[in-house]
mmCIF file of the C-alpha atoms, coordinates in Angstrom:
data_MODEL
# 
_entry.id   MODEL 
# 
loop_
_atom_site.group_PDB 
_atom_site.id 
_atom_site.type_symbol 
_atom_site.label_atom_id 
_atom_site.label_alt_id 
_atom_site.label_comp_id 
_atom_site.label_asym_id 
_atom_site.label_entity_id 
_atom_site.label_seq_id 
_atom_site.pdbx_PDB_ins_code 
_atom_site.Cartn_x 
_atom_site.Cartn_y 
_atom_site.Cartn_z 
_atom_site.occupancy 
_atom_site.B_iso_or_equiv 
_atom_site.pdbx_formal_charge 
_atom_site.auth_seq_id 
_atom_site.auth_comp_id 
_atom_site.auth_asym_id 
_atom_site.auth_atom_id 
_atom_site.pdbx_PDB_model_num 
ATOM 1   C CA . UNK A 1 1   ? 153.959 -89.395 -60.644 1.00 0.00 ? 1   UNK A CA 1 
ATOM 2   C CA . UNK A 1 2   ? 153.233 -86.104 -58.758 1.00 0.00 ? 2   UNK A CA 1 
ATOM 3   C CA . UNK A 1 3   ? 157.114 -85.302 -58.570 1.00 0.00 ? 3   UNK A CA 1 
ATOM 4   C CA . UNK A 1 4   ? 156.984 -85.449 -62.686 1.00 0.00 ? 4   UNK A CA 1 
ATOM 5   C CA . UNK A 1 5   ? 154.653 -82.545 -62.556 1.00 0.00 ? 5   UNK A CA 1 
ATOM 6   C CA . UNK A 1 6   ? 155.474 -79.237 -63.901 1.00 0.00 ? 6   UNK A CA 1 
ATOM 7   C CA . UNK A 1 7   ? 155.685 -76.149 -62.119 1.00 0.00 ? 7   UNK A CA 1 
ATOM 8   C CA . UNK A 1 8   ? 152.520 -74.864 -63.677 1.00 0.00 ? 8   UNK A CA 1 
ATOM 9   C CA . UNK A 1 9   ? 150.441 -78.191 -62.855 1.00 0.00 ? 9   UNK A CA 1 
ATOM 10  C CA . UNK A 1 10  ? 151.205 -77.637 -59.297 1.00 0.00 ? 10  UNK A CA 1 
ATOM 11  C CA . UNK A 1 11  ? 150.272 -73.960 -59.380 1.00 0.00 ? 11  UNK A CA 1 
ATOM 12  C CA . UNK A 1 12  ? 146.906 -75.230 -61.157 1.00 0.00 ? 12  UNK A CA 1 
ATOM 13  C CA . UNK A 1 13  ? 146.404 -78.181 -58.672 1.00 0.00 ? 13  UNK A CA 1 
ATOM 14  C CA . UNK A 1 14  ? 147.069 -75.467 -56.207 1.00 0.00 ? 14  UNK A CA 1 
ATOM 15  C CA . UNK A 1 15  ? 144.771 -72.997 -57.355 1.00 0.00 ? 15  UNK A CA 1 
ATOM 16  C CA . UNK A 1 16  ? 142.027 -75.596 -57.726 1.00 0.00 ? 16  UNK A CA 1 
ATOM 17  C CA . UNK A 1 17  ? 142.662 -76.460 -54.176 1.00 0.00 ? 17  UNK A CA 1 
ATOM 18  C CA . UNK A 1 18  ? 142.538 -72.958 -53.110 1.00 0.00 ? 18  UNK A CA 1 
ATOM 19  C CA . UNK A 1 19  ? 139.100 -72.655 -54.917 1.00 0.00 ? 19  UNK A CA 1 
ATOM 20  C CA . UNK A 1 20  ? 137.395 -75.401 -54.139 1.00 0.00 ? 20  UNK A CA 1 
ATOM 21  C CA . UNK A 1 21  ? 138.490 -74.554 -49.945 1.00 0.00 ? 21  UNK A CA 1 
ATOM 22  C CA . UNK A 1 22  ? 137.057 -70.768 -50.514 1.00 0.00 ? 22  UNK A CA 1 
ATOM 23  C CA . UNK A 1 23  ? 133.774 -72.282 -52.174 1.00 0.00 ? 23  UNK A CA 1 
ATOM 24  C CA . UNK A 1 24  ? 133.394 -74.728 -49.472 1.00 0.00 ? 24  UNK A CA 1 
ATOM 25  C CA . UNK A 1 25  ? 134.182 -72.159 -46.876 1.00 0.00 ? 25  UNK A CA 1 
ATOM 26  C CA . UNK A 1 26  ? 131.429 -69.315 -48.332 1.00 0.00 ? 26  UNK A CA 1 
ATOM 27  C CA . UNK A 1 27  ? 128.807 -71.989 -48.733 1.00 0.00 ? 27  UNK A CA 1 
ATOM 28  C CA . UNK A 1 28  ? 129.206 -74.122 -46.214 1.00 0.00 ? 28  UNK A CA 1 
ATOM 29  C CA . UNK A 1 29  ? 130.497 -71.679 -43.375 1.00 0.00 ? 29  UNK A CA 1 
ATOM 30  C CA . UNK A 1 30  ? 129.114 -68.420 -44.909 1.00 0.00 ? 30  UNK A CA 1 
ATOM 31  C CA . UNK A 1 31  ? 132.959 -67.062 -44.678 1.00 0.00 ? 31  UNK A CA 1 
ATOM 32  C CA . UNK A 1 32  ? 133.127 -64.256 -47.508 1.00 0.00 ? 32  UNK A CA 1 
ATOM 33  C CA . UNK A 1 33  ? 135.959 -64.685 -49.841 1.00 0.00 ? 33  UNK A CA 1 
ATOM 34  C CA . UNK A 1 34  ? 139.163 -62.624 -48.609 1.00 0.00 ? 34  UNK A CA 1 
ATOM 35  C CA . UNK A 1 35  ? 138.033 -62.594 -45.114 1.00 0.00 ? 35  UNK A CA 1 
ATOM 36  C CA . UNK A 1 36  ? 140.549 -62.834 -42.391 1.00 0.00 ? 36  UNK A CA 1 
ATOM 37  C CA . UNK A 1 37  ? 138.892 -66.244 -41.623 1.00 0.00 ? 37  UNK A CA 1 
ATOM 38  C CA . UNK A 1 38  ? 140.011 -68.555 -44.646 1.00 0.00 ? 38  UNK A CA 1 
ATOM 39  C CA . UNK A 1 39  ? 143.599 -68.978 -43.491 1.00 0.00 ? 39  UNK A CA 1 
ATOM 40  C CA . UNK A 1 40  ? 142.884 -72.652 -44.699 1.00 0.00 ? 40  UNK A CA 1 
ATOM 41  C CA . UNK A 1 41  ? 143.305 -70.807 -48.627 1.00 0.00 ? 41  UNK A CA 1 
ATOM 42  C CA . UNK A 1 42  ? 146.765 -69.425 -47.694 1.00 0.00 ? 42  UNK A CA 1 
ATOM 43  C CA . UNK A 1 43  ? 147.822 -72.755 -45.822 1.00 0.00 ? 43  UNK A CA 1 
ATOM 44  C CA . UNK A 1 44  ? 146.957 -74.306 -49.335 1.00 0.00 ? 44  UNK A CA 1 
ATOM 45  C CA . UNK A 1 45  ? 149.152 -71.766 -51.125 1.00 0.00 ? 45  UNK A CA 1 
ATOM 46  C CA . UNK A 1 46  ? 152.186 -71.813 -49.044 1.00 0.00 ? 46  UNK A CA 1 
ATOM 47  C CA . UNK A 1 47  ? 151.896 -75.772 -49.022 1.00 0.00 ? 47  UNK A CA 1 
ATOM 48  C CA . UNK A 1 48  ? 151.417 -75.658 -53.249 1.00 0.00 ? 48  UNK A CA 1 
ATOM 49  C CA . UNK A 1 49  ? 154.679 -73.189 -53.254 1.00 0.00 ? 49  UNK A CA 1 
ATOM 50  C CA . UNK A 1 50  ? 156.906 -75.189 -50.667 1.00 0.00 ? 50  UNK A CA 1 
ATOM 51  C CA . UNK A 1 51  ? 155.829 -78.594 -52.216 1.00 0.00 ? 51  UNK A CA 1 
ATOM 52  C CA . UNK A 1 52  ? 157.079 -77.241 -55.686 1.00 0.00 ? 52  UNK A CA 1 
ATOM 53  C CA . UNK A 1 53  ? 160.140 -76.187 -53.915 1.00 0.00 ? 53  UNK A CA 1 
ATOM 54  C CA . UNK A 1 54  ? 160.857 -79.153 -51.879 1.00 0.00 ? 54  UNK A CA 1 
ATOM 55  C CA . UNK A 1 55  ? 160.314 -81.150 -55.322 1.00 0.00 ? 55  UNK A CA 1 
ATOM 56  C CA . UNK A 1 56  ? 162.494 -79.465 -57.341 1.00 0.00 ? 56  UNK A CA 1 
ATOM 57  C CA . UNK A 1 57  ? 165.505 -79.404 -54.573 1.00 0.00 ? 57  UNK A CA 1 
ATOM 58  C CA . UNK A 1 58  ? 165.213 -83.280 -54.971 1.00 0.00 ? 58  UNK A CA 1 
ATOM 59  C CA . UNK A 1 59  ? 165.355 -83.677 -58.573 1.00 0.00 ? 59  UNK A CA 1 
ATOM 60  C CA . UNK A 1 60  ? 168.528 -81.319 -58.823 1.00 0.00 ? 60  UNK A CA 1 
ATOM 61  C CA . UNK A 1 61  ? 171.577 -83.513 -58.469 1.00 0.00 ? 61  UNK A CA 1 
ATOM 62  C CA . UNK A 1 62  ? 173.801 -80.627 -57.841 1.00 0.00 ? 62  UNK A CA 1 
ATOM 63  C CA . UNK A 1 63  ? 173.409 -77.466 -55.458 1.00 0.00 ? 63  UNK A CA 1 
ATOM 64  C CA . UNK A 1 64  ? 170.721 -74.943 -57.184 1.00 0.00 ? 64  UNK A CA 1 
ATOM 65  C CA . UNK A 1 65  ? 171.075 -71.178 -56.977 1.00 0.00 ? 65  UNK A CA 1 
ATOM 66  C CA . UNK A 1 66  ? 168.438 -68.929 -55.222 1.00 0.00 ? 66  UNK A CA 1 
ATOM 67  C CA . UNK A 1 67  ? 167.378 -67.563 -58.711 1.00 0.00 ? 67  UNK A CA 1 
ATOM 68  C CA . UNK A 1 68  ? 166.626 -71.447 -59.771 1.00 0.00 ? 68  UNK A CA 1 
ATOM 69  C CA . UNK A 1 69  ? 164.494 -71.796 -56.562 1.00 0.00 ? 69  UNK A CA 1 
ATOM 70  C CA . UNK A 1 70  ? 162.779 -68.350 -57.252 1.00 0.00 ? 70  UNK A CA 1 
ATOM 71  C CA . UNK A 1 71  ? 162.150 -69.297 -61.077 1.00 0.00 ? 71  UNK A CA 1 
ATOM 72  C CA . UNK A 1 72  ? 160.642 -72.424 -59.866 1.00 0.00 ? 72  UNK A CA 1 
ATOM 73  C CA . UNK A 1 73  ? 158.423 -71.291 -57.461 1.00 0.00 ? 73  UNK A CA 1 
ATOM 74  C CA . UNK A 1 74  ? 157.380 -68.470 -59.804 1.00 0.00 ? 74  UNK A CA 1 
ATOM 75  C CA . UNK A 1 75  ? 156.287 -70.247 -62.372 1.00 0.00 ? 75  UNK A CA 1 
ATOM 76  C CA . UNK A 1 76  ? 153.294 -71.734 -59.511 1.00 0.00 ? 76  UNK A CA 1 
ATOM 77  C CA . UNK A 1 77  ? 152.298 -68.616 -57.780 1.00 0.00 ? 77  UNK A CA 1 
ATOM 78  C CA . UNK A 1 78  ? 151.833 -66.475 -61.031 1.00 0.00 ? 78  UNK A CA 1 
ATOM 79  C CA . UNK A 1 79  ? 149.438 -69.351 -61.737 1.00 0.00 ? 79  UNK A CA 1 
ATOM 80  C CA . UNK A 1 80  ? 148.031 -69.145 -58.236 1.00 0.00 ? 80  UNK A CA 1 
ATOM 81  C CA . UNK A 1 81  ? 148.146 -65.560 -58.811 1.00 0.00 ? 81  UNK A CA 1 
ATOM 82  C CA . UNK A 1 82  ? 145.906 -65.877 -62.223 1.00 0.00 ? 82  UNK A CA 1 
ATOM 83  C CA . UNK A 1 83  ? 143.101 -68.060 -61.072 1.00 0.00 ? 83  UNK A CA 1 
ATOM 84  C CA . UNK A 1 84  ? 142.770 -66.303 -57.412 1.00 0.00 ? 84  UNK A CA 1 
ATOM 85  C CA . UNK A 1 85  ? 142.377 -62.905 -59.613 1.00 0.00 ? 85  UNK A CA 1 
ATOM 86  C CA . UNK A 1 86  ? 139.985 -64.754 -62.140 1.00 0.00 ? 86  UNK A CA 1 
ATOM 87  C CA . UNK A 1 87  ? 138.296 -66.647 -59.093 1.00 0.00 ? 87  UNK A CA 1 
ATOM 88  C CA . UNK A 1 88  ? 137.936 -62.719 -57.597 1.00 0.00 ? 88  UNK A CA 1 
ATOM 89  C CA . UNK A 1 89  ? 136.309 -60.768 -60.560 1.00 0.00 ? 89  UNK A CA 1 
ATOM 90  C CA . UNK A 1 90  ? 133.623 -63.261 -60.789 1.00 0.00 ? 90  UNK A CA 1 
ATOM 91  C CA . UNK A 1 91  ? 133.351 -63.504 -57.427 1.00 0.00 ? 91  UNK A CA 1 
ATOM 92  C CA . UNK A 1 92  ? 133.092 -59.781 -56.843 1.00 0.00 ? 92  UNK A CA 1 
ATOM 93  C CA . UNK A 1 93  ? 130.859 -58.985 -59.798 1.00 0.00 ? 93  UNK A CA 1 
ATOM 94  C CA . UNK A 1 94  ? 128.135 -61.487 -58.974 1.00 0.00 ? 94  UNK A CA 1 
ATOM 95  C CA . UNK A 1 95  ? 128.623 -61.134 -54.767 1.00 0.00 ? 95  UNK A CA 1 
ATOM 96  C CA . UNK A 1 96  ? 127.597 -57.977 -53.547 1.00 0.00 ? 96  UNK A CA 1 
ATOM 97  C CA . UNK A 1 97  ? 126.843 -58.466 -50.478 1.00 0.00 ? 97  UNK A CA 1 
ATOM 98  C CA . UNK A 1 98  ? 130.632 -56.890 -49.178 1.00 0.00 ? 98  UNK A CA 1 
ATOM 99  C CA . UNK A 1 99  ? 130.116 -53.838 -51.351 1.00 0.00 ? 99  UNK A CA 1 
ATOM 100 C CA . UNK A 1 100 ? 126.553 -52.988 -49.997 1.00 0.00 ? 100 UNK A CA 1 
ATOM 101 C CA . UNK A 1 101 ? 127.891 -53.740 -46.777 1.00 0.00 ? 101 UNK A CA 1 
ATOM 102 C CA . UNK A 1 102 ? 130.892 -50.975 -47.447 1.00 0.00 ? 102 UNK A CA 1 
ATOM 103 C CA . UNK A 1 103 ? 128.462 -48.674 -48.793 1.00 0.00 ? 103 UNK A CA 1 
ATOM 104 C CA . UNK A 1 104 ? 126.154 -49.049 -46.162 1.00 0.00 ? 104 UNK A CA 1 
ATOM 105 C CA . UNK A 1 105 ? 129.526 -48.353 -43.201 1.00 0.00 ? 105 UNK A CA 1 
ATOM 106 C CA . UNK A 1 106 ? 130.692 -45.738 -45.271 1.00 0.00 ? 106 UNK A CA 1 
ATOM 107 C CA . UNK A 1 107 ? 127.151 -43.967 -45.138 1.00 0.00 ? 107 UNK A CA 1 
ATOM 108 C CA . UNK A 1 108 ? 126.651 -44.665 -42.163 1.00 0.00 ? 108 UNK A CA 1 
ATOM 109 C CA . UNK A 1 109 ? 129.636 -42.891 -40.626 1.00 0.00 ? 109 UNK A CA 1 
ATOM 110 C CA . UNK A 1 110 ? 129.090 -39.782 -42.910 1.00 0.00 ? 110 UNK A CA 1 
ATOM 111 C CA . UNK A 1 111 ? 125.600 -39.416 -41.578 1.00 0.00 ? 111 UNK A CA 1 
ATOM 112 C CA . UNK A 1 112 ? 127.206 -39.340 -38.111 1.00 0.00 ? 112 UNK A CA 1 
ATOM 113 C CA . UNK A 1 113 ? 129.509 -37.095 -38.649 1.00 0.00 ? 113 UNK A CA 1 
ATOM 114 C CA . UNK A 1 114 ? 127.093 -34.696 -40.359 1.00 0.00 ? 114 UNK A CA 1 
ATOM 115 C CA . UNK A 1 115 ? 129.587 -32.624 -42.877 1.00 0.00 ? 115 UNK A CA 1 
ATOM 116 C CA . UNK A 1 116 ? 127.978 -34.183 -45.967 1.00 0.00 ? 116 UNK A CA 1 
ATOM 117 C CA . UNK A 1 117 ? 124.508 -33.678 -47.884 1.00 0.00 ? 117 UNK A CA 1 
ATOM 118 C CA . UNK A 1 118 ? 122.587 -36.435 -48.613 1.00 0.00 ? 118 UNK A CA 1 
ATOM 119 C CA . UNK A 1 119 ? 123.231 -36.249 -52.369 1.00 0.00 ? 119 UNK A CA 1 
ATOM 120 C CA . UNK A 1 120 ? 127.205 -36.090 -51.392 1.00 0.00 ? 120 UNK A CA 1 
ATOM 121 C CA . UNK A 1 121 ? 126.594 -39.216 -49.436 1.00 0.00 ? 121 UNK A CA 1 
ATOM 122 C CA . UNK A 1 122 ? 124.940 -40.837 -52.601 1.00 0.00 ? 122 UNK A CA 1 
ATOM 123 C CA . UNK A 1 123 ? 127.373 -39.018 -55.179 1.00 0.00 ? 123 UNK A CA 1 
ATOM 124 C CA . UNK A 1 124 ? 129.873 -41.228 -52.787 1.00 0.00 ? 124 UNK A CA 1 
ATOM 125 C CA . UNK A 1 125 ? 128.011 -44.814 -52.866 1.00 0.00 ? 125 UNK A CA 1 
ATOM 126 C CA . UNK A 1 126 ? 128.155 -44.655 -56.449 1.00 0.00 ? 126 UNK A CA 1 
ATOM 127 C CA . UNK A 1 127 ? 131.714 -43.858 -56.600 1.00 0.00 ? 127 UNK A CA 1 
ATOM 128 C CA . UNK A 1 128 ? 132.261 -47.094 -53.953 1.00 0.00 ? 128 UNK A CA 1 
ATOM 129 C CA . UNK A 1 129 ? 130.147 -49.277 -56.668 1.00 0.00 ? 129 UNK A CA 1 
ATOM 130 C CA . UNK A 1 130 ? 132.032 -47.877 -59.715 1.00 0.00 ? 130 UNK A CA 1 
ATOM 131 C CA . UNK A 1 131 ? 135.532 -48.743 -57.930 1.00 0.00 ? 131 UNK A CA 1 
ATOM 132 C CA . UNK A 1 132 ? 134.924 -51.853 -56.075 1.00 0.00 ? 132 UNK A CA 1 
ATOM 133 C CA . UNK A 1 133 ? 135.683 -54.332 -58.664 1.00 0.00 ? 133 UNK A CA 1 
ATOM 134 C CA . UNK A 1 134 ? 138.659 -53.169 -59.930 1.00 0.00 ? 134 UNK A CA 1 
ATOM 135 C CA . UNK A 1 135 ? 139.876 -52.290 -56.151 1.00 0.00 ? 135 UNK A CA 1 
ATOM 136 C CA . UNK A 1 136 ? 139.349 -55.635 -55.102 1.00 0.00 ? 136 UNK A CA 1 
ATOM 137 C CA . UNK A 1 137 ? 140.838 -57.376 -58.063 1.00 0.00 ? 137 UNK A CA 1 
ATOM 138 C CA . UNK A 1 138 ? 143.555 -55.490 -57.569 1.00 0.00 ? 138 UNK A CA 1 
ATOM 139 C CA . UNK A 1 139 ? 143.814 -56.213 -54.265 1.00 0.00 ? 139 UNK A CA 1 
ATOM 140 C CA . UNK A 1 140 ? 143.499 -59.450 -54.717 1.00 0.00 ? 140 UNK A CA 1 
ATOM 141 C CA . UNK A 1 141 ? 146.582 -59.804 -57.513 1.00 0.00 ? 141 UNK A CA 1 
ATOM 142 C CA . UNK A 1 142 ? 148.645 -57.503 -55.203 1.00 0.00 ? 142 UNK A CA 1 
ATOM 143 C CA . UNK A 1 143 ? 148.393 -59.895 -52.237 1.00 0.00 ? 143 UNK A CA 1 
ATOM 144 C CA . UNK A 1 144 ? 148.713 -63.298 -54.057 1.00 0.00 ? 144 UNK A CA 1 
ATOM 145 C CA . UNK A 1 145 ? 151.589 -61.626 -55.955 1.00 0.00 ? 145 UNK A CA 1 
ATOM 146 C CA . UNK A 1 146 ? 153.377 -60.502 -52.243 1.00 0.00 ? 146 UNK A CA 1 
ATOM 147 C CA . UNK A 1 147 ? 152.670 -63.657 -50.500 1.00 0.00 ? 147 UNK A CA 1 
ATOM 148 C CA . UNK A 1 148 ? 154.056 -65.737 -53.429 1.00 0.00 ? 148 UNK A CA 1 
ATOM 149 C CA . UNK A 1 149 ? 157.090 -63.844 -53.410 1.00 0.00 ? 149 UNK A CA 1 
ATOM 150 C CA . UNK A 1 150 ? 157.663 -64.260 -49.408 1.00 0.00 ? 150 UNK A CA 1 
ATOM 151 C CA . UNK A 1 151 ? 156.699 -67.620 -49.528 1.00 0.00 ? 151 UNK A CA 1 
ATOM 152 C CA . UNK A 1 152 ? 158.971 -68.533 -52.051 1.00 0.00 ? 152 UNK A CA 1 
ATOM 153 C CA . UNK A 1 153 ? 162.252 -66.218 -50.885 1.00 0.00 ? 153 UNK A CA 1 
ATOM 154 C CA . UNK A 1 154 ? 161.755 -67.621 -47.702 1.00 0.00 ? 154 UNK A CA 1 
ATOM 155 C CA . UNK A 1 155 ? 161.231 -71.401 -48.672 1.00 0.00 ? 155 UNK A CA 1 
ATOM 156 C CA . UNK A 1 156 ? 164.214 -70.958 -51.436 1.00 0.00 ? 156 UNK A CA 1 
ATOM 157 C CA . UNK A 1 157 ? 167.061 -69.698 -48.848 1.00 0.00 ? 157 UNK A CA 1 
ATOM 158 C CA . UNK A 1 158 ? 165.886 -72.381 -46.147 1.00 0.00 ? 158 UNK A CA 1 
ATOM 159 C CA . UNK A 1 159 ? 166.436 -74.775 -48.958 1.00 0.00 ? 159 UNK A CA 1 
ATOM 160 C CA . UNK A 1 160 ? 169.385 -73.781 -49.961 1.00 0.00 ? 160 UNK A CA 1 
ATOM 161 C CA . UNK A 1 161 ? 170.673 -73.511 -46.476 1.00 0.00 ? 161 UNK A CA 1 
ATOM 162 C CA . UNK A 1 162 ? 169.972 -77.180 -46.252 1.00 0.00 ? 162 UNK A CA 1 
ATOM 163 C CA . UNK A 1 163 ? 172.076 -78.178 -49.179 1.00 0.00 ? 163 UNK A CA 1 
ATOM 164 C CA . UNK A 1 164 ? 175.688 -79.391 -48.853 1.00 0.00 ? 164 UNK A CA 1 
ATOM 165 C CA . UNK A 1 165 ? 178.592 -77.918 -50.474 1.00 0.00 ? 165 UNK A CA 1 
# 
């Protein structure tokens, strides 16, 4: 039953996982979203990629190219991709607790270095809360987008490695 799955199941399953492991992780740990300490999300996404992978190398009867690998493994992380960016707007937009914090660093250090007014310093907060969303989003898309790709180059050329002429 789970090998009859499409590509874009497994991305959703996947993303759910992902999800669900960053929701338990910033309420029951108090780990903020993107921080270096949920490894456990990008374990899930390499594992969502490589099962897809390892899947569709089993169902193929005959050798498959690199660009079949690719395709399939695609079509899971763009939907990684989507509901990590989705998961991060709404994340972002009701969580402010990492923007203050930036604002707060960023002020902090200007005061220190004393080169700025004080209304430069705020000019510059509100520029950090105008472009935080977006910059995170974005962020966000670029990463899941790069890590997908890796992930599935990588996994696709060990595969086919593994295949027999």
């Amino acid at each position: 039953m789970m090998n009859q799955l499409s590509p874009t199941i497994k991305g959703l399953i996947t993303g759910g996982a992902m999800i669900a492991a960053t929701l338990v992780a910033y309420f029951g740990f108090k780990i903020p979203f993107n921080s270096s300490e949920q490894f456990v999300t990008l374990s899930l996404y390499t594992a969502g990629i490589i099962w897809a992978l390892v899947v569709f190398k089993k169902q193929n009867n005959e050798p498959a190219s690199f660009k079949m690998f690719f395709q399939e493994g695609f079509k899971v992380f763009i939907v990684v991709t989507l509901l990590m960016v989705v998961y991060s707007f709404f994340y972002y937009l009701f969580d402010h607790s990492q923007r203050d914090a930036m604002i707060e660093n960023t002020n902090k250090l200007l005061l220190e270095q004393k080169e700025r007014m004080p209304s430069e310093i705020a000019e510059n907060a509100k520029q950090i809360k105008k472009m935080f969303l977006p910059m995170m989003v974005g962020i966000c898309l670029f990463k899941h987008l790069i890590i997908g790709v890796l992930i599935t180059a990588i996994t696709g050329g060990f595969l086919i490695s593994q295949q027999k002429d």
